[in-house]
ZAFI-398845 format. One line per 5 residues: number of its first residue (from 0); their letters; for each residue x, y, z of N, C-alpha, C, O. Coordinates in steps of 0.1 Angstrom, whole numbers, plus 5000, padded with zeros to 4 digits. Example, Ala and Ser with C-alpha at 12.3 -4.5 7.8 and 13.67 -1.06 7.14 Angstrom:
2
0 = AS = 5132:4943:5078:5123:4955:5078:5132:4967:5078:5142:4967:5085 | 5128:4978:5071:5137:4989:5071:5129:5000:5079:5134:5011:5080
This chain:
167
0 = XXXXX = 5008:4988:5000:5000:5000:5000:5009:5013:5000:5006:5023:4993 | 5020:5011:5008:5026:5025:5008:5037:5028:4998:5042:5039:4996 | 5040:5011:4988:5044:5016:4974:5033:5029:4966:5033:5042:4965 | 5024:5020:4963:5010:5026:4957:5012:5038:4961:5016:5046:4953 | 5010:5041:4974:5006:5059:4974:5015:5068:4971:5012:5079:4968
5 = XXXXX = 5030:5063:4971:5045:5070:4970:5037:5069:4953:5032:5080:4949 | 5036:5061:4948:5032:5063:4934:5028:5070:4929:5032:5079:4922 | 5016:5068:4933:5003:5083:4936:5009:5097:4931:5008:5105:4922 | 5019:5095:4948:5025:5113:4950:5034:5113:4940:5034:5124:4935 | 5044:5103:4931:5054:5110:4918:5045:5110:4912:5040:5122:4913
10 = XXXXX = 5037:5102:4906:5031:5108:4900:5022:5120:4893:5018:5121:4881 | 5021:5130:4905:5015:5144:4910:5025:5152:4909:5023:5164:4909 | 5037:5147:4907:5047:5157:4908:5060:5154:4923:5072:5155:4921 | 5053:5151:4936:5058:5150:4944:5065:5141:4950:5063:5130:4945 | 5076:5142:4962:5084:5136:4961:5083:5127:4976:5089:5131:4986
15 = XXXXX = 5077:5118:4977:5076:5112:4986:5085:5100:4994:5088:5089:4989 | 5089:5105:5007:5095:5092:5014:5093:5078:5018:5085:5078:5027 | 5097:5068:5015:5092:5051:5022:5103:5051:5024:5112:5058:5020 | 5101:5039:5035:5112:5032:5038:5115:5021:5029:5124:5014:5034 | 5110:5017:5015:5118:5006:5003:5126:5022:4996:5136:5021:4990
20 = XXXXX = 5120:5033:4998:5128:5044:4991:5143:5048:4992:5149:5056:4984 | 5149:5042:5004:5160:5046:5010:5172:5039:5003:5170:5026:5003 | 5180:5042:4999:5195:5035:4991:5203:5025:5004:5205:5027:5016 | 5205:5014:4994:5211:5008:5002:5224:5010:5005:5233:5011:4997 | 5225:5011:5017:5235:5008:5024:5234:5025:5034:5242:5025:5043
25 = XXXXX = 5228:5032:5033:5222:5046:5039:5214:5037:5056:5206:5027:5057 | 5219:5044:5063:5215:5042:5077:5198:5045:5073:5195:5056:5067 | 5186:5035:5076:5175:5041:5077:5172:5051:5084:5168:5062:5079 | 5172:5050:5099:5170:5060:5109:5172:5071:5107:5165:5081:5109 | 5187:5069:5100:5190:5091:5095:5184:5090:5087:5182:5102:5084
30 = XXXXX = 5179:5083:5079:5172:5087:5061:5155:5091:5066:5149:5101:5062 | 5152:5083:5073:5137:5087:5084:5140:5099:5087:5136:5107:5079 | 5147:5104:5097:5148:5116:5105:5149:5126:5094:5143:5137:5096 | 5159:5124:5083:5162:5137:5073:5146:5137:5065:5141:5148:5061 | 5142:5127:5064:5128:5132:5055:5118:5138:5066:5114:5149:5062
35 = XXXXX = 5113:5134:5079:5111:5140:5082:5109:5154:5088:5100:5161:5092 | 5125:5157:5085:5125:5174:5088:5122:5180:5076:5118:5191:5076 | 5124:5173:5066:5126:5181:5052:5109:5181:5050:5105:5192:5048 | 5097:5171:5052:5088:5171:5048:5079:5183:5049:5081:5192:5057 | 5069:5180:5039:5057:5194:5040:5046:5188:5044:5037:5197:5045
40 = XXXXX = 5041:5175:5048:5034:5170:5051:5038:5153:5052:5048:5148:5047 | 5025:5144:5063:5029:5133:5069:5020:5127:5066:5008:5131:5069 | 5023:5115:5061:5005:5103:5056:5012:5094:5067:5023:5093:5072 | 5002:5090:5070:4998:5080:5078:4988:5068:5073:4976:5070:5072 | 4993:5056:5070:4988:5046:5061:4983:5034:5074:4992:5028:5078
45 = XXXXX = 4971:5031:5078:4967:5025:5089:4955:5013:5079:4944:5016:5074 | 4962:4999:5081:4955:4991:5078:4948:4982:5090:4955:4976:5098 | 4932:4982:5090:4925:4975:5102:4927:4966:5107:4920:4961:5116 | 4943:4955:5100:4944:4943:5111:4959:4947:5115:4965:4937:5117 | 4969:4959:5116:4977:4959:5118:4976:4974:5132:4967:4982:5134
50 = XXXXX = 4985:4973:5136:4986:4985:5149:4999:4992:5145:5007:4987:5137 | 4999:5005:5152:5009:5013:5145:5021:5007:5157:5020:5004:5169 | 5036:5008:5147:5046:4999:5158:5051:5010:5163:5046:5021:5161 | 5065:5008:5173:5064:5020:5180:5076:5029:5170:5076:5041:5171 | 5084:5023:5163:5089:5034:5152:5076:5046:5147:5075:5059:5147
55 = XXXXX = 5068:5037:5145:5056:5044:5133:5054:5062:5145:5054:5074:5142 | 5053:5051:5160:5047:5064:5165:5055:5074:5170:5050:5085:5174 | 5071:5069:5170:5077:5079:5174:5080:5087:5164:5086:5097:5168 | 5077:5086:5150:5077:5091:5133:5063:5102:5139:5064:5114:5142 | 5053:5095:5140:5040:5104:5145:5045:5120:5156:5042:5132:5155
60 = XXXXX = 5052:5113:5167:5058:5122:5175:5061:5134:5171:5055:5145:5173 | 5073:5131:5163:5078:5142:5156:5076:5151:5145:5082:5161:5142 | 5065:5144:5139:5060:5153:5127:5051:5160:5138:5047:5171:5133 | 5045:5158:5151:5034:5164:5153:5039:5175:5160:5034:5186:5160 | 5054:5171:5168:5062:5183:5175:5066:5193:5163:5067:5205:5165
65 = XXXXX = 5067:5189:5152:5073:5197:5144:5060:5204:5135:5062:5210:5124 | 5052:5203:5139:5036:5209:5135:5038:5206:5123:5036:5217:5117 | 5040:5196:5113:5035:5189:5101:5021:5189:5095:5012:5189:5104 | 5018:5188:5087:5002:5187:5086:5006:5172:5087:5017:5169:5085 | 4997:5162:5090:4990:5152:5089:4978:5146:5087:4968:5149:5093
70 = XXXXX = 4980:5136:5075:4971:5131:5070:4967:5113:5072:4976:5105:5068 | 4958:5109:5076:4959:5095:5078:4950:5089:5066:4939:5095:5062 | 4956:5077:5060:4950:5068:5047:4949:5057:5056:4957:5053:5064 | 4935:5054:5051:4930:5041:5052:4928:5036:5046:4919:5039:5039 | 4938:5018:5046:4941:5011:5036:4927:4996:5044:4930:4985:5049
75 = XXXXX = 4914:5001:5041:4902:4995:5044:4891:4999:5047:4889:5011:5044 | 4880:4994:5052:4871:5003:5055:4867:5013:5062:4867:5013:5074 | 4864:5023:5055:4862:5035:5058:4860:5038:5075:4865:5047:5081 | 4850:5025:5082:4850:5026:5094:4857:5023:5107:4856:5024:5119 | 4867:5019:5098:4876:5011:5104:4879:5021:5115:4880:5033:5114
80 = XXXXX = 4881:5013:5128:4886:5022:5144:4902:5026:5144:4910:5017:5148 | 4904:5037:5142:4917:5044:5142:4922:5039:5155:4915:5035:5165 | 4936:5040:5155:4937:5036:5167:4940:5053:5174:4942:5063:5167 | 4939:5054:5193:4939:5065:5193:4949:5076:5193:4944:5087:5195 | 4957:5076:5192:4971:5084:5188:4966:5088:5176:4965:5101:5179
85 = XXXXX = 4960:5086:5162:4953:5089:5149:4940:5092:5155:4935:5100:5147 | 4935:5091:5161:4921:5095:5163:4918:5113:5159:4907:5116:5154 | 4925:5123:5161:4926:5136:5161:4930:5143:5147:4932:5155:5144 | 4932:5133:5140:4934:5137:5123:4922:5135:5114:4914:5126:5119 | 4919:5140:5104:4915:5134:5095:4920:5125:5088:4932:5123:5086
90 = XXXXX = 4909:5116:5085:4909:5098:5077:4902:5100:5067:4891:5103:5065 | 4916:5096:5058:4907:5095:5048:4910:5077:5036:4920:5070:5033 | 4895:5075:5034:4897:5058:5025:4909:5063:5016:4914:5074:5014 | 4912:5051:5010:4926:5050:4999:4916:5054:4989:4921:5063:4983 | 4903:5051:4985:4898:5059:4974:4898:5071:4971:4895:5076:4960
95 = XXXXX = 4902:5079:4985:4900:5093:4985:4915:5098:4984:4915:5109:4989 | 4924:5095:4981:4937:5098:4982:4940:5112:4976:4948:5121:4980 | 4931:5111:4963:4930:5128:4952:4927:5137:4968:4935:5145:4970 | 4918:5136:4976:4917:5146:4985:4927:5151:4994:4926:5162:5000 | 4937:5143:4996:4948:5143:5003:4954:5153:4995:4955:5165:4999
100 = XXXXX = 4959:5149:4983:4973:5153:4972:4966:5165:4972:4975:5173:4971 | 4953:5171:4972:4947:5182:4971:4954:5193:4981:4960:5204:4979 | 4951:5187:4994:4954:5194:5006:4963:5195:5001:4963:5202:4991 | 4973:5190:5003:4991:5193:5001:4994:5204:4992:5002:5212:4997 | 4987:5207:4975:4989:5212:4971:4987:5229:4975:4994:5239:4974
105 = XXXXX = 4972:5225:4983:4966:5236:4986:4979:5247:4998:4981:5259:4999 | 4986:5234:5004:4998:5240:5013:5006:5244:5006:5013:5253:5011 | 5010:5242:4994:5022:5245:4987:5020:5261:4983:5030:5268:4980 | 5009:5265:4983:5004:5277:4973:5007:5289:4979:4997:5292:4986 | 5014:5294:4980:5021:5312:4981:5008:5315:4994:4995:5314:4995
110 = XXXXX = 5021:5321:5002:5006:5326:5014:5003:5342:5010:5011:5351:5010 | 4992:5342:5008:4986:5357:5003:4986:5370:5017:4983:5370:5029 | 4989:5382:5008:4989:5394:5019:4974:5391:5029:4973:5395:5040 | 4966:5384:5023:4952:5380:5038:4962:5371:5046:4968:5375:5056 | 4965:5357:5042:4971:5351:5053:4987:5358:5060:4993:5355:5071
115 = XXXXX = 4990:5367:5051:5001:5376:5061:4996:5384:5073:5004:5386:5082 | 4985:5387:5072:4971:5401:5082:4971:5385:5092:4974:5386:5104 | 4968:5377:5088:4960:5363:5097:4973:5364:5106:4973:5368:5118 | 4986:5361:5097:4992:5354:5107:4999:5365:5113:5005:5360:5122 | 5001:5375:5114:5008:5387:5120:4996:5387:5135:4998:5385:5147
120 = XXXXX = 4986:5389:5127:4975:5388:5141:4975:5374:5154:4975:5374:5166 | 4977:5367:5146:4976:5355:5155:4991:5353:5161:4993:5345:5170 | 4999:5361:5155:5013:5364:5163:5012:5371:5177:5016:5368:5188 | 5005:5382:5172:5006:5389:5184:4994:5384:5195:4996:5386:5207 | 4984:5379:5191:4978:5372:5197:4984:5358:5210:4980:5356:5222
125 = XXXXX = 4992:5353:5204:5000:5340:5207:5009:5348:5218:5011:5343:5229 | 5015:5361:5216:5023:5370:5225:5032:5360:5228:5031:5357:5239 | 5042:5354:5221:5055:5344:5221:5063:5356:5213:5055:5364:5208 | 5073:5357:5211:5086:5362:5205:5090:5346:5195:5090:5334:5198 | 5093:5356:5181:5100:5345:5174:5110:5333:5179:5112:5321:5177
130 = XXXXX = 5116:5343:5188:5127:5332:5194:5119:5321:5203:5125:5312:5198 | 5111:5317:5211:5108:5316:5220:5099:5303:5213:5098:5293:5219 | 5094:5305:5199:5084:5298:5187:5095:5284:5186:5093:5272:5188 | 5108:5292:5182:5117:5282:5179:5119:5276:5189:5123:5265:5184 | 5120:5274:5204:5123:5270:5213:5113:5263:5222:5115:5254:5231
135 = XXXXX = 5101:5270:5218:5088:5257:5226:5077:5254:5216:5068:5262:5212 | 5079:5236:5210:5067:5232:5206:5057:5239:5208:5055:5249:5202 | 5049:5234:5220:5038:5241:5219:5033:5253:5222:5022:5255:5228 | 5044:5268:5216:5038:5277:5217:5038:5276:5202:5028:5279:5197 | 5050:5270:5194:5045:5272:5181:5030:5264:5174:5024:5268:5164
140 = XXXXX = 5028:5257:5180:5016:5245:5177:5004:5256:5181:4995:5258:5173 | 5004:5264:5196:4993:5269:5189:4991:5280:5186:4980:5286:5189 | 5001:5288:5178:5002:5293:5165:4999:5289:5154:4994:5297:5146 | 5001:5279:5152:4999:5269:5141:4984:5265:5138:4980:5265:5127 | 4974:5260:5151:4967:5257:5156:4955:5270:5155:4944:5270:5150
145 = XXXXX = 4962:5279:5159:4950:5295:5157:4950:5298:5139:4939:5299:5133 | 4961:5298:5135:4960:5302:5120:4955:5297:5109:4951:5303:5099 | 4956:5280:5110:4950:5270:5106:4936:5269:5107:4929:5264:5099 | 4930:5275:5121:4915:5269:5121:4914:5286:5115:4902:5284:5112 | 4915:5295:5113:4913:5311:5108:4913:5309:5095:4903:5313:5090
150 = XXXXX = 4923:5304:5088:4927:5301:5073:4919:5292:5070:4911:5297:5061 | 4916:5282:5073:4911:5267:5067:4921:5262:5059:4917:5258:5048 | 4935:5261:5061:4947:5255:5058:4950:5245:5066:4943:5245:5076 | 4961:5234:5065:4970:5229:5071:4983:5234:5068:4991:5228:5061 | 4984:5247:5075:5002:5249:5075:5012:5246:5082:5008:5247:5094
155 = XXXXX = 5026:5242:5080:5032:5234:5090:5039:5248:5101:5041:5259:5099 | 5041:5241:5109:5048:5251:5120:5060:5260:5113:5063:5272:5114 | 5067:5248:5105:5082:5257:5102:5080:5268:5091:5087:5278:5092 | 5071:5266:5080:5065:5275:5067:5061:5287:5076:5066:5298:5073 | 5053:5283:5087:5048:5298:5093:5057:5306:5100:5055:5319:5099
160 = XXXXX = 5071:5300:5111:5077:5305:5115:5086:5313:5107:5089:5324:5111 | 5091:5303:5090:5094:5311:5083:5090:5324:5079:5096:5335:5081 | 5081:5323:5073:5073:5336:5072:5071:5347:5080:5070:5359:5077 | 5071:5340:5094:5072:5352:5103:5085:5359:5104:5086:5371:5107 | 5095:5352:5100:5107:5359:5099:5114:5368:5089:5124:5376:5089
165 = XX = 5103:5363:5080:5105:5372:5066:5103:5382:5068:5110:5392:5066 | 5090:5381:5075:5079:5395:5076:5084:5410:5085:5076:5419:5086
């Protein structure tokens, strides 16, 4: 399944991480850790007879400390019981994968002088100092957290902190 969806995403243009993707003889763990900092977003592929192992969830950890958008695929029925660590994302069936590749794109797309107004506001709102963003998860998360449910985006923590630095 997580060939297939890496497929999907070249397909679309994008450049997606697995772990069959990694060159041999390349340490996995650093090749995991380097994609995850590098990423713009995190699928989560949850099949209903399988549980997430504890790699999977310390991978979850860090994309969530690192305010990632996350996305969970479900490789079965739609009803299938998330386990609870996934419970707080959207699920979406492997049928629906176009809606995923959607979102992502949607993240890719130039933040407009409205979402510069959003996020300067929700800066000062947040009353953290840039430095301070860089230095505590969750002041950046809910930063991340205010601007996202304002926008109706998933932007990741680091795009926005960038931005704030531009700004």
């Amino acid at each position: 399944m997580a060939a297939d969806v890496a497929d999907r995403l070249k397909a679309e243009g994008l450049q997606p991480f697995h772990g069959a993707s990694v060159p041999v003889g390349k340490e996995i763990r650093k090749a995991i850790w380097d994609a995850l900092a590098e990423c713009r977003a995190f699928i989560v592929i949850v099949s209903p007879e399988s549980t997430p192992d504890a790699m999977g969830m310390v991978e979850l950890g860090a994309a969530t400390a690192w305010n990632k958008p996350i996305y969970v695929v479900l490789n079965g029925p739609a009803s299938s019981r998330l386990p609870e660590a996934l419970q707080a994302y959207q699920a979406y069936p492997r049928n629906r994968i176009d809606e995923v590749l959607t979102q992502i794109r949607h993240n890719f797309e130039p933040i407009t002088d409205e979402d510069r107004k959003v996020l300067s506001d929700t800066y000062r709102d947040v009353g953290e100092s840039a430095d301070q963003l860089t230095q505590s998860p969750r002041a950046l998360q809910k930063l991340v957290k205010q601007f996202n449910a304002t926008t109706k985006k998933q932007l990741s923590g680091t795009r926005l902190l960038s931005e704030l630095l531009r700004m």
